[in-house]
N, C-alpha and C positions, 0 to 999 in steps of 0.2 A: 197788662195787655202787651206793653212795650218788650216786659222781657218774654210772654207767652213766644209771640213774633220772633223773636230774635233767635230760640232755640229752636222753631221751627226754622226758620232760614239757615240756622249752622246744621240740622239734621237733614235738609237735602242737600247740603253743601257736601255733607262727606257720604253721602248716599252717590251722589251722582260719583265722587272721585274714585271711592269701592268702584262702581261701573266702570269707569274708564280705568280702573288698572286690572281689573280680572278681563276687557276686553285684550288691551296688549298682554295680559299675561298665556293666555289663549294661545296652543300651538298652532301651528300653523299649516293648513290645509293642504299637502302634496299637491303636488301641479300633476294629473292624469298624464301617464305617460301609454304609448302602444309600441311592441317589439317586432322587427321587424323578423323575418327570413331567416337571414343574418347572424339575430344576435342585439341588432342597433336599436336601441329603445329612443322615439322621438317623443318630444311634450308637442301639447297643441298650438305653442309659438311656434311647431318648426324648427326649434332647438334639439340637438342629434347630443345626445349623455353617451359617453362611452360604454362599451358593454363590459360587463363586471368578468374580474381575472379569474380564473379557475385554476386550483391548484396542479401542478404536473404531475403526472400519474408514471408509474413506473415504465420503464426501456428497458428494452433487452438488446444486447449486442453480442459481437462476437470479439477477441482481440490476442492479438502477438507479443510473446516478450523477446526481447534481446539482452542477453547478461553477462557480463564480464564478471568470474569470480575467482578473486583472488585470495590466495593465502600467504602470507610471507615465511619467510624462513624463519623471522625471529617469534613467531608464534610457533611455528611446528617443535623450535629452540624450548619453548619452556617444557616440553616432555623430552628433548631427546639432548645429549649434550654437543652434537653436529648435526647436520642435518645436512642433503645433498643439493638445496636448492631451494628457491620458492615456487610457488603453482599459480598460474594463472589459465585460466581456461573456459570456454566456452557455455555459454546455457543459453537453450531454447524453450519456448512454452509455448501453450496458446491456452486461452481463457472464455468461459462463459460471464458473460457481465450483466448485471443487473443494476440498473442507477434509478433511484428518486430522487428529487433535487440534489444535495449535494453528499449524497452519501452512494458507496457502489459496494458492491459483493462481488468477489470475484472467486471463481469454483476453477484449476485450474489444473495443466497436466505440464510438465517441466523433464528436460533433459541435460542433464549436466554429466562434463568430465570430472573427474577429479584424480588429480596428481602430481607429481613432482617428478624434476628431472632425475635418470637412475643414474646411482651413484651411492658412495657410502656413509652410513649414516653411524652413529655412534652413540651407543643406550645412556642412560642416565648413570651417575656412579657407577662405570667401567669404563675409564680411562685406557687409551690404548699408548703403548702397546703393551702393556700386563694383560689387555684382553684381545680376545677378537671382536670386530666391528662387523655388521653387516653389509653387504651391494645388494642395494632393493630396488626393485624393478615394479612400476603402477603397470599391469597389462589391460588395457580395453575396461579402467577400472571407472564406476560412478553409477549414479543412481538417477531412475526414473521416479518422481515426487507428485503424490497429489495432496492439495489444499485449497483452505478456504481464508479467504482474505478480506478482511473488513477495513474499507477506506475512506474516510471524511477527506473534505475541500472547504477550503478557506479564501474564498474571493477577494482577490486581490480588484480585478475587472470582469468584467464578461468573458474574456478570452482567455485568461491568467489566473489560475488558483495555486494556493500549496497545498501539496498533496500528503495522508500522512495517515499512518494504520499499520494493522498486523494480521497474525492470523496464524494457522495452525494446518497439520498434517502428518502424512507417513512417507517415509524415503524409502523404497526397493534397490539395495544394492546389486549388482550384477560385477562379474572383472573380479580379477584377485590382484592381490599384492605379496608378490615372494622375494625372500633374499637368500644369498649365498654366506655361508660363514668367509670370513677373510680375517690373514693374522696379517699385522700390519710391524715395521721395522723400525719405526718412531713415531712422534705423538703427531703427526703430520696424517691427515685421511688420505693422502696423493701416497702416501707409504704402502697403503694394504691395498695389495695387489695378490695375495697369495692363498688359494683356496683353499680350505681347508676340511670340507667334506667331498672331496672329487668332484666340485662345483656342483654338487647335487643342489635344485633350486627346492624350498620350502616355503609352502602358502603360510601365511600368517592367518592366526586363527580372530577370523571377523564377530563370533558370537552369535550374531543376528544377523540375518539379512534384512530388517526391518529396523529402521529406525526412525522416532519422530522429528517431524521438521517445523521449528518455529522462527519464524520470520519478522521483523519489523523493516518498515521502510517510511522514508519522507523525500518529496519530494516535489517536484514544479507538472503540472497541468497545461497544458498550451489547447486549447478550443479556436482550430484555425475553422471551423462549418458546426451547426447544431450537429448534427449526426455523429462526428469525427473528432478524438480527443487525441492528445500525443503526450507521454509521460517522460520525463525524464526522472529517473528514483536513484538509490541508494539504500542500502540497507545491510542486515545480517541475516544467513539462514542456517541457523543451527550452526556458530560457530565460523559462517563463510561468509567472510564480505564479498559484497558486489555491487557494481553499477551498471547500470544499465537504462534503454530504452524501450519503451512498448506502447501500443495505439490499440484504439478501440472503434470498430463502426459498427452505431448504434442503427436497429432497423426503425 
């Protein structure tokens, strides 16, 4: 009987303790909330739960470049054995922009010079003066560019990203490029001074008026208003470094 009893007493013992841990194991009843107008969902303490984030949906904007693009002379040097100078010069754009968080597309229209100061330039293996050298002249020469450009951000803060992508295109050349033959009197280019087809000017033959334009750039993001971004970049476009500035106001 003593041990009947006993086993009956340890069998509610662990009956009731099952109970009490499948009670606590039991999730837990959400506290009834109602949402207001707003947005602001309140529980029935009167306690105000913030309203849940929603992801940012795509902007559209409108935006400007500004580009200094430079060429140096000791690049133009590896095709030619002198060269008259180096080029620096002007480009403008403007851009349709599209941003989702931190990624933008930029579909874009670009005007650039391109040239170098006129003066004589001197071909690859022909040494002057055994030969004649060229006086090349850039007239009204460069290309109007459309592309598209894909560009990730890297958050530094809210107001500070680095900025950094690429992208692709076609360049429309316009303007020629002509030289005069010149015999020169030593291996000095300040020598050829002396024309030699009755200063008849001769275009150089371009091939194409159409050539592809591929771009990389990196650079810094400045976000001084949501709306408003300010880029500072750098980059290559087909062969043309540049630096440059351009902003974007998103609607």
């Amino acid at each position: 009987m003593k041990l009947h009893s006993t086993i009956l007493a340890a069998t509610a013992f662990s009956l009731g303790t099952l109970g009490v841990a499948h009670a606590d194991d039991a999730p837990a009843t959400p506290e009834p909330t109602t949402t207001t107008a707003e947005g602001t969902q309140v529980t029935e303490d009167g306690v105000i739960a913030p309203p849940a984030e929603e992801a940012p949906g795509a902007e559209f904007g409108v935006g400007i470049r500004l580009r200094n693009v430079r060429l140096p002379q000791g690049i133009f040097e590896l095709f030619v054995d002198s060269a008259a100078g180096a080029s620096s010069e002007l480009g403008i754009g403007i851009d349709l922009v599209r941003r989702k968080a931190n990624f933008e597309l930029h579909i874009g229209l670009e005007y650039e010079k391109i040239g170098a100061p006129d003066g004589i330039w001197v071909e690859k293996n022909k040494p002057i003066p055994a030969n004649e050298a060229d006086f090349v002249q850039f007239n009204d020469f460069g290309w109007v560019s459309i592309e598209a450009n894909f560009i990730s951000h890297y958050e530094f803060t809210k107001q500070l990203a680095l900025r950094y992508g690429g992208g692709a295109g076609i360049g429309i050349l316009f303007g020629d490029v002509t030289h005069v033959d010149r015999a020169c009197t030593s291996s000095d280019p300040a020598s050829c001074n002396f024309d030699t087809n009755g200063g008849v000017k001769v275009k150089y033959d371009l091939k194409s008026p159409v050539y592809p334009v591929i771009t990389g750039l990196i650079g810094l993001q400045y976000r001084p208003a949501k709306k408003v971004t300010v880029n500072f970049e750098g980059g290559i476009r087909t062969a043309l470094p540049f630096f440059g500035l351009s902003g974007t106001y998103f609607f």
